[in-house]
Every structure is written in structure tokens, then in C-alpha cells.
N, C-alpha and C positions, 0 to 999 in steps of 0.2 A: 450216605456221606458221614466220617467218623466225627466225631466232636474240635480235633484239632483242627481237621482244616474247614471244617465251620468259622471256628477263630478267626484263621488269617484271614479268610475271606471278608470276615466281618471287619479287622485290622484295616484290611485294604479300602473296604466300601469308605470309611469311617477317616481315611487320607492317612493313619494313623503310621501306617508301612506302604513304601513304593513297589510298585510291580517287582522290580527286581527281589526285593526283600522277600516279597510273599513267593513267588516262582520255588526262589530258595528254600523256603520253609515248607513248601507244599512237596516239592523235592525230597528232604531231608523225612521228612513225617511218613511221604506216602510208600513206592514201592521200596522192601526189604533189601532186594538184590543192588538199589543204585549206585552204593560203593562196598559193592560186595568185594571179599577177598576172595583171590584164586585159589583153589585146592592145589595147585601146581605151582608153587614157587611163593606166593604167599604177595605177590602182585593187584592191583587195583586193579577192575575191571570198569573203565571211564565209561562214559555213553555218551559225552557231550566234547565236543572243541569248543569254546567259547574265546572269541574275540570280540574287546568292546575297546572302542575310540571315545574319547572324551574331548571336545573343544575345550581348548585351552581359553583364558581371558584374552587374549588376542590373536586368536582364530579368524581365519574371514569367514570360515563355515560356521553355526552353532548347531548343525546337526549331529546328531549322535546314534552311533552306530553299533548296534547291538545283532552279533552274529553267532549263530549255534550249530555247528556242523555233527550231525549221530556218527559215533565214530564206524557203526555198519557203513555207514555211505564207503568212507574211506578206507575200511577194509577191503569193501564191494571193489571199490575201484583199483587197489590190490591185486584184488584176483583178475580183475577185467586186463590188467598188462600181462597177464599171462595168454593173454587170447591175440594180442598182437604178433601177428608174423614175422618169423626170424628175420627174411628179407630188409626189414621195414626198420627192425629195433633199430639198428645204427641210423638210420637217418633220425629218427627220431631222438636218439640221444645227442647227437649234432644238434638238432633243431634247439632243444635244452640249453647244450653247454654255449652257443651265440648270445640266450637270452640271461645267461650268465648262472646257471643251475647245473652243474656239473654230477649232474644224476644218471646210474645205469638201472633204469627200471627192471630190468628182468632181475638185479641183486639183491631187489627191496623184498624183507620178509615180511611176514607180521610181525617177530621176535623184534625188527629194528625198528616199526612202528609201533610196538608198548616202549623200547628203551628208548626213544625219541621223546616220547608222551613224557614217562617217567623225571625223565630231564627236564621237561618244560617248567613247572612247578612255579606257575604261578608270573608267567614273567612280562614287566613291565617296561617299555621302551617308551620316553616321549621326543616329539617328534620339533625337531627347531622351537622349543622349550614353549611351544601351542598345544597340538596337540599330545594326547597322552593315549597310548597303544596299550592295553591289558591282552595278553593270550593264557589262557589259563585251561584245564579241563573238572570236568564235571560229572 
């Protein structure tokens, strides 16, 4: 284990920094490639979706909700609509646009999930001025 993240580890035992804080730092310190730039375009190469909810002061919930999707998952999943049968795509895009997602999956690239990502930058929604929605990647 290198000396830095002995640190945080020891930051963290010691209440000094919050999990989140140290996650980030052990992040930032450890593998080279985690916001590696692309030899092709000159693009961010993410590994993380992160969404986190925050109860607001007058919440009914005080739970707090900390989510981290590997963006392989949903490339993986990406590729997996291409395995769905042509018969099938239209109901399936139906079924979508009822639930109010006006998505044709078999149009979805990768190129439009980095320019999606790209766009996202950090964005914050709160919600009936309680809660507060972060989606941000990483």
C-alpha cells in the first residue's frame, strides 16, 4: 500500500474526512487511467455514474442515497439491445414512449452515451425545495 493512501485511510479512521471524501482521494491517487483522456478525440474516459440524494431539512425521509453505476454496466447494456429481436423492438419502444421515454433503442450508440455523459457535468436538481438530487460522473 503506497504512503498516500495510508493517509487518507488514516484521515478517515481519525473522523478527520468522510467516506465520501476519502473514496474520492483514494480515486484521485490510485489507478492512472481513472480520468484518463482519449487518444481519439481527446474525450474523458468516465468509469462511474454517480447519483446521490440528499434529505433536505424538511424531508420525511433522512435517508441518504448514494448510487454508483460502472459505466461498462451500461455500455454492456448497450450492446445487450442489440440482441433484442427486430419483431419485438417496436413493442418495446411503445412500452417506453406510454411510460413517457420516447427512446428508439436500436438508435442508441456509444458516441450518444459519451455525448450524453459529456453534457451531464455535474448536474444538480432539488426536489420540492427537500430533497436535493446530484448526477454527476466519475
Amino acid at each position: 500500500m503506497s504512503e498516500e493512501k495510508r493517509k487518507v485511510l488514516e484521515m478517515l479512521s481519525q473522523g478527520k474526512i468522510t467516506v465520501d471524501e476519502a473514496e474520492k482521494l483514494l480515486a484521485a491517487i490510485g489507478e492512472p487511467d481513472n480520468e484518463a483522456v482519449s487518444s481519439t478525440g481527446g474525450k474523458r474516459q468516465w468509469k462511474y455514474l454517480r447519483v446521490v440524494v440528499d434529505p433536505g431539512p424538511g424531508s420525511e425521509s433522512k435517508d441518504k442515497v448514494n448510487i454508483r453505476i460502472p459505466f461498462k454496466l451500461i455500455r454492456a447494456g448497450l450492446k445487450f439491445a442489440a440482441f433484442i429481436p427486430r419483431e419485438y423492438q417496436g413493442q418495446i419502444d411503445e412500452a417506453l414512449k406510454e411510460k413517457g421515454m420516447n427512446v428508439d433503442l436500436s438508435k442508441i450508440t456509444p458516441e450518444d452515451l459519451e455525448e450524453i455523459v459529456s453534457n451531464l457535468d455535474d448536474m444538480t436538481v432539488e426536489v420540492d425545495g427537500e430533497d436535493k438530487v446530484r448526477v454527476f460522473c466519475e
